[in-house]
mmJSON file of the N, C-alpha and C atoms, coordinates in Angstrom:
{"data_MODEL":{"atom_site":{
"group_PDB":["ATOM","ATOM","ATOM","ATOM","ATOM","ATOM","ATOM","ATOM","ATOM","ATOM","ATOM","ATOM","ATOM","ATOM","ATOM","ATOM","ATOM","ATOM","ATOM","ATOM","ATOM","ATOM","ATOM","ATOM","ATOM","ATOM","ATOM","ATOM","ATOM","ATOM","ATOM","ATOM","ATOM","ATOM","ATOM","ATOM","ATOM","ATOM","ATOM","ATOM","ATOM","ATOM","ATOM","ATOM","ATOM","ATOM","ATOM","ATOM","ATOM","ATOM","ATOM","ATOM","ATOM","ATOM","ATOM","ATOM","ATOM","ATOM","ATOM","ATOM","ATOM","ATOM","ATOM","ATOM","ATOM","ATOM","ATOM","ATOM","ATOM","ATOM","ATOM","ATOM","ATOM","ATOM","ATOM","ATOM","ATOM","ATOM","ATOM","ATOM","ATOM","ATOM","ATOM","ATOM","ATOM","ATOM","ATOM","ATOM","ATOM","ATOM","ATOM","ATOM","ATOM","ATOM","ATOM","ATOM","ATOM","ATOM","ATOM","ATOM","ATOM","ATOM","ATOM","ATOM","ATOM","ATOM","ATOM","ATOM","ATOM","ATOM","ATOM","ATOM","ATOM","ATOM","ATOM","ATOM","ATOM","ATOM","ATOM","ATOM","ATOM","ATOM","ATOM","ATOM","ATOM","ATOM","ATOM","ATOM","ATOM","ATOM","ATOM","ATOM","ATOM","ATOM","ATOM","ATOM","ATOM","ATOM","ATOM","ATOM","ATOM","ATOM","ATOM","ATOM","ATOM","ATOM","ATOM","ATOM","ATOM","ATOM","ATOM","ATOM","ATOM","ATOM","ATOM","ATOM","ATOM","ATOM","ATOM","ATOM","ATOM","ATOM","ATOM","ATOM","ATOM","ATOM","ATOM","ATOM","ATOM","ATOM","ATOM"],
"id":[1,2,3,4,5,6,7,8,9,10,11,12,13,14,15,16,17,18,19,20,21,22,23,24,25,26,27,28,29,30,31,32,33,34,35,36,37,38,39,40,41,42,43,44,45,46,47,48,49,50,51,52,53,54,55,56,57,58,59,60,61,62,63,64,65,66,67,68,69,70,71,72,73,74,75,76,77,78,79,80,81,82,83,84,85,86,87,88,89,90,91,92,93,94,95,96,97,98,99,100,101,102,103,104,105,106,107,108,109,110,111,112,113,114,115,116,117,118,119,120,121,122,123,124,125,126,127,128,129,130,131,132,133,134,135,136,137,138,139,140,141,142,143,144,145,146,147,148,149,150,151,152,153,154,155,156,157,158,159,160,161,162,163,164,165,166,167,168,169,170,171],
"type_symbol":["N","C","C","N","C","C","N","C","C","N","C","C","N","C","C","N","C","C","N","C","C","N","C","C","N","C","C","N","C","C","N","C","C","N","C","C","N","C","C","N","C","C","N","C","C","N","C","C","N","C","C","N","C","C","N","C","C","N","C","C","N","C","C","N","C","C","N","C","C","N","C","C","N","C","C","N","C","C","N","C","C","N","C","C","N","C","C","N","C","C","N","C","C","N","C","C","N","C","C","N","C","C","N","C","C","N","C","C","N","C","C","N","C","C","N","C","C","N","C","C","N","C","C","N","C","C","N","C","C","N","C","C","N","C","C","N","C","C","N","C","C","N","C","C","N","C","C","N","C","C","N","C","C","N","C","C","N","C","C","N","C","C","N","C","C","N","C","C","N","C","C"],
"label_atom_id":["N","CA","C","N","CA","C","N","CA","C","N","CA","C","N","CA","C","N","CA","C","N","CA","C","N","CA","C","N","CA","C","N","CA","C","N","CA","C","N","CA","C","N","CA","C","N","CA","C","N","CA","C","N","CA","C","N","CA","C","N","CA","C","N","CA","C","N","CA","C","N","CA","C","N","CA","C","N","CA","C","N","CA","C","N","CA","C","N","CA","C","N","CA","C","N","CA","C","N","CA","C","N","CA","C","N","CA","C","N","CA","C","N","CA","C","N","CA","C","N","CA","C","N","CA","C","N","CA","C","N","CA","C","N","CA","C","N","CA","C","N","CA","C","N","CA","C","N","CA","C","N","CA","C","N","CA","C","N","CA","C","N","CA","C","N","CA","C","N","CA","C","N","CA","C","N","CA","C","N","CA","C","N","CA","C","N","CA","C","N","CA","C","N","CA","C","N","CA","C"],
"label_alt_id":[null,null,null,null,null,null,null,null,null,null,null,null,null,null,null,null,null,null,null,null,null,null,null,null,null,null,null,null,null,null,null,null,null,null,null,null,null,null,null,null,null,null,null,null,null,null,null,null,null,null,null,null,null,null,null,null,null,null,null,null,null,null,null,null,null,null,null,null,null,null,null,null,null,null,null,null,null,null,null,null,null,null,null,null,null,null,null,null,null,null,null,null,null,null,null,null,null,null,null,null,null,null,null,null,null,null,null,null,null,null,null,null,null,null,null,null,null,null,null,null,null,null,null,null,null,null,null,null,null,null,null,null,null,null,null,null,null,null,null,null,null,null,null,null,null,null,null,null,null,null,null,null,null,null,null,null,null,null,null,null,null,null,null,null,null,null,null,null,null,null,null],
"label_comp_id":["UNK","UNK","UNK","UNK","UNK","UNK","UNK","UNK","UNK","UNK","UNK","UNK","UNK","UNK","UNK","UNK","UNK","UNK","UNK","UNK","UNK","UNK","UNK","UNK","UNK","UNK","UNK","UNK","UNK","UNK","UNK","UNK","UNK","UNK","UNK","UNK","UNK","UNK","UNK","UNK","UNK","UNK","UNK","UNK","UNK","UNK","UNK","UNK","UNK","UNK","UNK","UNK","UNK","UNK","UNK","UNK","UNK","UNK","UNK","UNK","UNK","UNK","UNK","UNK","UNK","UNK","UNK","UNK","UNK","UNK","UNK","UNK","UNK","UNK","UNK","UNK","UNK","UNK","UNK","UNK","UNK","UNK","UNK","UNK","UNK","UNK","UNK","UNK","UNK","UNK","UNK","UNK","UNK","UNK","UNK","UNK","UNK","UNK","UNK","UNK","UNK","UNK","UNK","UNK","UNK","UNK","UNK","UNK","UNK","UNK","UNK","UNK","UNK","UNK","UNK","UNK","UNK","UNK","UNK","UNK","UNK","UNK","UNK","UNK","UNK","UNK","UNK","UNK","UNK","UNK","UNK","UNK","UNK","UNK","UNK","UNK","UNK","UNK","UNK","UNK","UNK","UNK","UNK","UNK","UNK","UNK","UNK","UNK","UNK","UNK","UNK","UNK","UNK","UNK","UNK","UNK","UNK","UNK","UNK","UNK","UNK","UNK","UNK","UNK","UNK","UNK","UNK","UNK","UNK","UNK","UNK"],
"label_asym_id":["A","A","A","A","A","A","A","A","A","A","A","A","A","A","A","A","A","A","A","A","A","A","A","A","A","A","A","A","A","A","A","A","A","A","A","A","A","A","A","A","A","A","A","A","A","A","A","A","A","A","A","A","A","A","A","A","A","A","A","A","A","A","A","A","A","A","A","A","A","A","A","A","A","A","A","A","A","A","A","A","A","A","A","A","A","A","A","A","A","A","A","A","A","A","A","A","A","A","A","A","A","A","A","A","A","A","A","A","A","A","A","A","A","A","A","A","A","A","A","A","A","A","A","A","A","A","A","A","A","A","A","A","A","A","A","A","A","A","A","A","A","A","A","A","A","A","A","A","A","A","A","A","A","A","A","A","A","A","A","A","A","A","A","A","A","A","A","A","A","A","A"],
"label_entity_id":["1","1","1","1","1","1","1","1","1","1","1","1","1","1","1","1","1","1","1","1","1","1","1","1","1","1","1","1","1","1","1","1","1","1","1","1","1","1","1","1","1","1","1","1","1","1","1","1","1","1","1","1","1","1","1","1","1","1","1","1","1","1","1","1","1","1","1","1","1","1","1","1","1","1","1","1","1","1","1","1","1","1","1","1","1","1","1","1","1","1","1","1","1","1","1","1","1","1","1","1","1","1","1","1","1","1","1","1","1","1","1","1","1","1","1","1","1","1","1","1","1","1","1","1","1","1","1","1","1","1","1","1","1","1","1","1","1","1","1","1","1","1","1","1","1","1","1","1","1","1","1","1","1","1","1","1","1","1","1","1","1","1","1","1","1","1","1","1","1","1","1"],
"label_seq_id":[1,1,1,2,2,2,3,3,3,4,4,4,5,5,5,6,6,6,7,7,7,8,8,8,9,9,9,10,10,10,11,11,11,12,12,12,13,13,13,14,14,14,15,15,15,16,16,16,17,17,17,18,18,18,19,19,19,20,20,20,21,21,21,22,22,22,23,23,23,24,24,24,25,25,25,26,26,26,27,27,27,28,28,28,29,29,29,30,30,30,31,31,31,32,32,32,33,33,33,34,34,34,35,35,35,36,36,36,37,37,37,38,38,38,39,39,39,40,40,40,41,41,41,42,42,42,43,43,43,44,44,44,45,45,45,46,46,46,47,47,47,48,48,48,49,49,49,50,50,50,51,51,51,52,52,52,53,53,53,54,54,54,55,55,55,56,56,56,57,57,57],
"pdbx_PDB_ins_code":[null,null,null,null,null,null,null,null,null,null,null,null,null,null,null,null,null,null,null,null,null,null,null,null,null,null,null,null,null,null,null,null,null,null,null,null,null,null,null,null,null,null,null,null,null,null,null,null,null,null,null,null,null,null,null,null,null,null,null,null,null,null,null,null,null,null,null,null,null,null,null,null,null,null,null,null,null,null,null,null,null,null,null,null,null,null,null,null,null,null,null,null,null,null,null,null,null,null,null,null,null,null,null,null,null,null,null,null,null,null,null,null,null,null,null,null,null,null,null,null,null,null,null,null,null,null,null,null,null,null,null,null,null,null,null,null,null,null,null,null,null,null,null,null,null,null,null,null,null,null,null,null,null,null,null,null,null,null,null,null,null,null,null,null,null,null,null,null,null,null,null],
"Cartn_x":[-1.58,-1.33,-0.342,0.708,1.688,0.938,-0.162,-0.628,-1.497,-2.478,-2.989,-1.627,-0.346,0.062,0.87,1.013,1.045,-0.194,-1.128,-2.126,-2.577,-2.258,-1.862,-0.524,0.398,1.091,1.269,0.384,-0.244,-1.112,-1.647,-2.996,-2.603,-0.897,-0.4,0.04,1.168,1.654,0.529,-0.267,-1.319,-1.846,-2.034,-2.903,-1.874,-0.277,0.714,1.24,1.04,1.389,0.518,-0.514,-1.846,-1.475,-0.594,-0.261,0.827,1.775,2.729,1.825,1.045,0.627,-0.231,-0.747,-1.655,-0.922,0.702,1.709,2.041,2.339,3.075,2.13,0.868,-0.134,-0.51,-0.871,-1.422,-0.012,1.069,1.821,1.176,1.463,1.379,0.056,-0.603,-2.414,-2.965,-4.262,-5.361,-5.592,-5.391,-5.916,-4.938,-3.328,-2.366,-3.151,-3.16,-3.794,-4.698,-5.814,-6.987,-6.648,-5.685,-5.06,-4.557,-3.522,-2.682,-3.637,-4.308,-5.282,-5.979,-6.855,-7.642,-6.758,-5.426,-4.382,-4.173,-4.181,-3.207,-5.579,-6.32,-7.286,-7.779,-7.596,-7.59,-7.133,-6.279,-5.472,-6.352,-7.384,-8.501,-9.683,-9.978,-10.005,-9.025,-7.692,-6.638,-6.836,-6.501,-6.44,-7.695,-9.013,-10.215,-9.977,-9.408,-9.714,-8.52,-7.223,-6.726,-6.786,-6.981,-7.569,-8.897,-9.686,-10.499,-9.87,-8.88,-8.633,-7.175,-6.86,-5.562,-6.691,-7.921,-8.787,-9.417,-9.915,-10.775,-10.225,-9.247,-8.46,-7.925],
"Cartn_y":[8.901,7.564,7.584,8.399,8.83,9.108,9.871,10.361,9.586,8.583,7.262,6.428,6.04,4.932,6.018,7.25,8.038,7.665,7.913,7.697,6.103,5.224,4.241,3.83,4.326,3.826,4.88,6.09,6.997,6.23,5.367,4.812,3.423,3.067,1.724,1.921,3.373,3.928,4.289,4.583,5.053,3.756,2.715,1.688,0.746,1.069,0.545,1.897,3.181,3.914,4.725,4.861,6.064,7.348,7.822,9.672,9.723,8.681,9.161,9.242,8.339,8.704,9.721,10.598,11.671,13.228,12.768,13.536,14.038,12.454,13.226,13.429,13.573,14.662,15.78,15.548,16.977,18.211,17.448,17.912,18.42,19.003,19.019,19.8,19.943,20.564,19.688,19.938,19.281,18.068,17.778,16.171,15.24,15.669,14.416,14.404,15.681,15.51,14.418,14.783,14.157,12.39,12.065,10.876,10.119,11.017,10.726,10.181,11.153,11.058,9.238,9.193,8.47,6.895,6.963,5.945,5.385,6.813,6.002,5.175,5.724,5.311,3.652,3.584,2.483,2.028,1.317,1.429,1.434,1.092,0.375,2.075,3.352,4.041,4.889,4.916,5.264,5.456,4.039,3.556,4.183,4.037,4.379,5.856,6.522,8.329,8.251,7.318,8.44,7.629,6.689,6.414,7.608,7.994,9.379,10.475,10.992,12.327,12.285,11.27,10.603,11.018,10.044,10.32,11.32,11.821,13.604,14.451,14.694,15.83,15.174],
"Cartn_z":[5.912,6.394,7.565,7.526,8.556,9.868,9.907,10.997,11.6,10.686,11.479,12.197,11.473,12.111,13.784,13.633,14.891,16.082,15.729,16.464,17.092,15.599,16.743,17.789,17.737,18.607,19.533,19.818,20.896,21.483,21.325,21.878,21.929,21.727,22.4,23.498,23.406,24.918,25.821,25.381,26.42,27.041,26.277,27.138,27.947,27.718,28.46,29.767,29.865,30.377,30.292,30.445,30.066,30.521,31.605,31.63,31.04,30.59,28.977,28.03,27.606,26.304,26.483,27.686,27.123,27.123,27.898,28.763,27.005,26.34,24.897,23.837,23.965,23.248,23.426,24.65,25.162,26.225,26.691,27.357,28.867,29.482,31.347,31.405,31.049,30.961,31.91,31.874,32.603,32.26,30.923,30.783,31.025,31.241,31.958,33.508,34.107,35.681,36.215,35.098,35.415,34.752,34.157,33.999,34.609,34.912,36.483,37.615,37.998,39.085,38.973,37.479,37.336,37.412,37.121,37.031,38.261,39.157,40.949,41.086,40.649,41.644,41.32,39.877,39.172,37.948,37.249,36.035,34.884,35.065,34.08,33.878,34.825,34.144,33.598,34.053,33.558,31.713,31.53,30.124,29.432,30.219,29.127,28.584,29.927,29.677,28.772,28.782,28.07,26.597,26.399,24.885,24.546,25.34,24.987,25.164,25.614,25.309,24.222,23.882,22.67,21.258,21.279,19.7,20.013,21.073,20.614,20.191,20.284,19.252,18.007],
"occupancy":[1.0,1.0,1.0,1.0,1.0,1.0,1.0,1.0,1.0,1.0,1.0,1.0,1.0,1.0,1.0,1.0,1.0,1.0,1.0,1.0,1.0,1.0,1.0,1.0,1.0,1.0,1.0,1.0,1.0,1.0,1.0,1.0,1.0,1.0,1.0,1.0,1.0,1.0,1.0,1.0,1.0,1.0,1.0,1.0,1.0,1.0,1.0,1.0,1.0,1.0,1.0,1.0,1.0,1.0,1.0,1.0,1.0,1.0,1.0,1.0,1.0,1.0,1.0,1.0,1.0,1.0,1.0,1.0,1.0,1.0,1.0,1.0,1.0,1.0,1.0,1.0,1.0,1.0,1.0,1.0,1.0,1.0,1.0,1.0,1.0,1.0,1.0,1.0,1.0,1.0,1.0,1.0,1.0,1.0,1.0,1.0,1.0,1.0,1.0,1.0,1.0,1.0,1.0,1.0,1.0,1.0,1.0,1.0,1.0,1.0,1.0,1.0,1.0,1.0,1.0,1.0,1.0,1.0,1.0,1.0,1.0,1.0,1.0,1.0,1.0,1.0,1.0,1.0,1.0,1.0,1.0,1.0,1.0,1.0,1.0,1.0,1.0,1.0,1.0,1.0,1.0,1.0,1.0,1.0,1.0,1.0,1.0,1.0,1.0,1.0,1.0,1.0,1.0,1.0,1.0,1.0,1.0,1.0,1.0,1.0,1.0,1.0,1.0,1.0,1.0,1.0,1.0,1.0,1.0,1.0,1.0],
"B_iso_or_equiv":[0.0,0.0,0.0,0.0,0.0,0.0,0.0,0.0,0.0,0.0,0.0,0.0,0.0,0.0,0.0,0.0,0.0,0.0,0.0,0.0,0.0,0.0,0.0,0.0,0.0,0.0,0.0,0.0,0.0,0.0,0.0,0.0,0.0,0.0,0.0,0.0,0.0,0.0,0.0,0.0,0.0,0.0,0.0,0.0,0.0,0.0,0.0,0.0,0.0,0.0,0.0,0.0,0.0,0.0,0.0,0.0,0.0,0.0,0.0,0.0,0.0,0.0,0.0,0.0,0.0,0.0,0.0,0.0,0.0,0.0,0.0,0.0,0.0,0.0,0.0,0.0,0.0,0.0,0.0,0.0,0.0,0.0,0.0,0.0,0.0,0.0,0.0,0.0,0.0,0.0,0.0,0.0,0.0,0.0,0.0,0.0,0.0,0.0,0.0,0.0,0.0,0.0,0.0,0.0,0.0,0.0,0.0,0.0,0.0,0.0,0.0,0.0,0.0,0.0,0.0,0.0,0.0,0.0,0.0,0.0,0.0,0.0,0.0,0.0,0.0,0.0,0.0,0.0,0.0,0.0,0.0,0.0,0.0,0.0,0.0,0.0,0.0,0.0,0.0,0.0,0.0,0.0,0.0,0.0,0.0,0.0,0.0,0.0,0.0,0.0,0.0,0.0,0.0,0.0,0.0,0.0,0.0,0.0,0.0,0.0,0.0,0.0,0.0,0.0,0.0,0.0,0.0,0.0,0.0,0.0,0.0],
"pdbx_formal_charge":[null,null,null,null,null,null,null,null,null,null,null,null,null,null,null,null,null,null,null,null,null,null,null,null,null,null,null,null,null,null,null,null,null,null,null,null,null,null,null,null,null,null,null,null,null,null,null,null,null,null,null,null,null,null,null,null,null,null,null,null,null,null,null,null,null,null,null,null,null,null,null,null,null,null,null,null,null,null,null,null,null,null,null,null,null,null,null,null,null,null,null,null,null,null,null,null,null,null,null,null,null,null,null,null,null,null,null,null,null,null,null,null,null,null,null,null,null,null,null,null,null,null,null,null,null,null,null,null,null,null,null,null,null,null,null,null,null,null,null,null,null,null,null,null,null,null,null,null,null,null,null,null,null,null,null,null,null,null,null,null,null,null,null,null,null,null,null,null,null,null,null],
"auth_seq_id":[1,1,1,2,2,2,3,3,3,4,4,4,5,5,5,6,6,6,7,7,7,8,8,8,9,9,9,10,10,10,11,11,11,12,12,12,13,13,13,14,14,14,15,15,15,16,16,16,17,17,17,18,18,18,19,19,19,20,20,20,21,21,21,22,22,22,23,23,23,24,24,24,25,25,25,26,26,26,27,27,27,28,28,28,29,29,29,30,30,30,31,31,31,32,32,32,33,33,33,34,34,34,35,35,35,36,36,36,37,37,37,38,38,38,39,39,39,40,40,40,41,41,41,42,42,42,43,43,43,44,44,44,45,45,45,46,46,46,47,47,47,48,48,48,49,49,49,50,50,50,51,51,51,52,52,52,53,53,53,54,54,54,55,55,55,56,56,56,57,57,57],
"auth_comp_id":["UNK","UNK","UNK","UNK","UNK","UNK","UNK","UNK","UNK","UNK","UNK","UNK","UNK","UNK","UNK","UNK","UNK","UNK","UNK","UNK","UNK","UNK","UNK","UNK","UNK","UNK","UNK","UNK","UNK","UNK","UNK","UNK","UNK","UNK","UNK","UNK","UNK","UNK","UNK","UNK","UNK","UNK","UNK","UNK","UNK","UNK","UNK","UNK","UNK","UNK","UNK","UNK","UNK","UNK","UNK","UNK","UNK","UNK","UNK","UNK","UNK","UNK","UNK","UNK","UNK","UNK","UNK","UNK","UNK","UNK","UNK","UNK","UNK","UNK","UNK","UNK","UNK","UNK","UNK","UNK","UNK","UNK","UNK","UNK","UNK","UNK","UNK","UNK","UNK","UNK","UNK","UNK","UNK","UNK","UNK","UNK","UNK","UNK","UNK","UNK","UNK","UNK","UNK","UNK","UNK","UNK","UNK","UNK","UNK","UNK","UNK","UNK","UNK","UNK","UNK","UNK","UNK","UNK","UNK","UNK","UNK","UNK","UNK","UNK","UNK","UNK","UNK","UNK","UNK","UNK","UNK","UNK","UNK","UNK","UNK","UNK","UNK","UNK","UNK","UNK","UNK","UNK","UNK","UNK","UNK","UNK","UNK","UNK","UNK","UNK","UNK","UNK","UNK","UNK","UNK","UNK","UNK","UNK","UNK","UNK","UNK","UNK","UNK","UNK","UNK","UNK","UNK","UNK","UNK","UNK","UNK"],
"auth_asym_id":["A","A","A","A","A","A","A","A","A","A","A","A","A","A","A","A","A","A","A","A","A","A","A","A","A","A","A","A","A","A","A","A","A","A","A","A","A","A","A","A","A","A","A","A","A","A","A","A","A","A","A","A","A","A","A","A","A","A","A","A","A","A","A","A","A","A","A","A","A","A","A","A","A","A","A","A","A","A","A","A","A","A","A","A","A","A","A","A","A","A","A","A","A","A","A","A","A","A","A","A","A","A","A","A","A","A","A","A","A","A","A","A","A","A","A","A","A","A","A","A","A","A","A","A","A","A","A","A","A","A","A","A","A","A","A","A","A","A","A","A","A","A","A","A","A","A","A","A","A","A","A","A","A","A","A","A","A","A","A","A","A","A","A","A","A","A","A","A","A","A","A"],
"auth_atom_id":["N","CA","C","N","CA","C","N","CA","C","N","CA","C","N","CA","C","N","CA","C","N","CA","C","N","CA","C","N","CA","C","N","CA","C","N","CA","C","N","CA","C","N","CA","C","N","CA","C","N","CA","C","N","CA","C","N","CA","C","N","CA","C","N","CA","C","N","CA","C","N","CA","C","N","CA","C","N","CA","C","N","CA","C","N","CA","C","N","CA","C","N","CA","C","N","CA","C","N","CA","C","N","CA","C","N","CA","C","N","CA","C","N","CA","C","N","CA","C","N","CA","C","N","CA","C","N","CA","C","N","CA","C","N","CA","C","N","CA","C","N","CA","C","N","CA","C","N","CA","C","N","CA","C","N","CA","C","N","CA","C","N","CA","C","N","CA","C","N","CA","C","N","CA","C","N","CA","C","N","CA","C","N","CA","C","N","CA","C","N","CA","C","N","CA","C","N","CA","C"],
"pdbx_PDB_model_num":[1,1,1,1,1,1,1,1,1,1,1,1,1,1,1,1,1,1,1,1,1,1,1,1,1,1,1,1,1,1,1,1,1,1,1,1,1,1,1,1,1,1,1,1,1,1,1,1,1,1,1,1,1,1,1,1,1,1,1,1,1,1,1,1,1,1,1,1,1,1,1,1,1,1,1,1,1,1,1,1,1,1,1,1,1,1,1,1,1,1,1,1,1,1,1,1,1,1,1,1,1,1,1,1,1,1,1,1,1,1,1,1,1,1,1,1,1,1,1,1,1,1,1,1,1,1,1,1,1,1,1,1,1,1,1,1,1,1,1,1,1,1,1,1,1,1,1,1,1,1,1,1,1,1,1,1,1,1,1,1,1,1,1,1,1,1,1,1,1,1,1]
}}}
């Protein structure tokens, strides 16, 4: 139960800050990059990718 209410408030920071919340799952890898990236181009895929790479693992 601990680790669902984790996951949701990973996937609150993320949809308020989407390369923190994927920054404090995954740490400085490829999927903050491609977050980052997707954030400066539009905030709205920002949020989608990183609510998907927050629940795939």
């Amino acid at each position: 139960m601990a680790e669902g209410s984790a996951n949701c408030i990973d996937i609150l920071i993320a949809i308020i800050l989407p390369p923190l919340g994927v920054f404090l799952k995954h740490g400085c890898g490829h999927e903050f990059w491609i977050c980052l990236l997707l954030t400066f181009l539009g905030y709205i895929p920002g949020i989608i990718y990183a609510v998907y790479a927050i629940t795939k693992y």
